[in-house]
C-alpha positions, 0 to 999 in steps of 0.5 A: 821028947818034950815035943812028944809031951806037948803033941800029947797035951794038944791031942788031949785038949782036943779030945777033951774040946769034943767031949764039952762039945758032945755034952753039950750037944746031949743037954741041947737036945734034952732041952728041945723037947723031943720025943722018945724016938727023936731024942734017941736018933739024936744021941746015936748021931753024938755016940761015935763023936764021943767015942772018937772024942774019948779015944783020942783024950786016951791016946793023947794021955799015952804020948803024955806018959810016953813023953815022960817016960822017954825023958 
């Protein structure tokens, strides 16, 4: 079971790496001065990835648990 805590805490890292990467993404875009309308085209294109980003951080979270529990 400790593979299984390790795979989770690999999933968790990535998910989280996305996260920096969308908050990152998100300040980019408020810095490039765009309009109300551009700037919201370019936060729908960030959504899903943070969606996926914050899935995948849960789930990695869970095998954590998973991992423990089954020790």
């Amino acid at each position: 079971m400790e593979m299984l805590i390790w795979l989770g805490a690999a999933v968790t890292l990535a998910g989280l790496a996305l996260l920096v990467w969308c908050i990152l993404r998100v300040i980019r875009a408020r810095r490039a001065g765009l309009s109300d309308d551009e700037l919201r085209a370019a936060l729908q294109k960030i959504l899903p990835v943070n969606t996926g980003a914050l899935f995948l951080s849960v789930i990695g979270l869970m095998l954590v648990v998973l991992g423990i529990a089954l020790s």
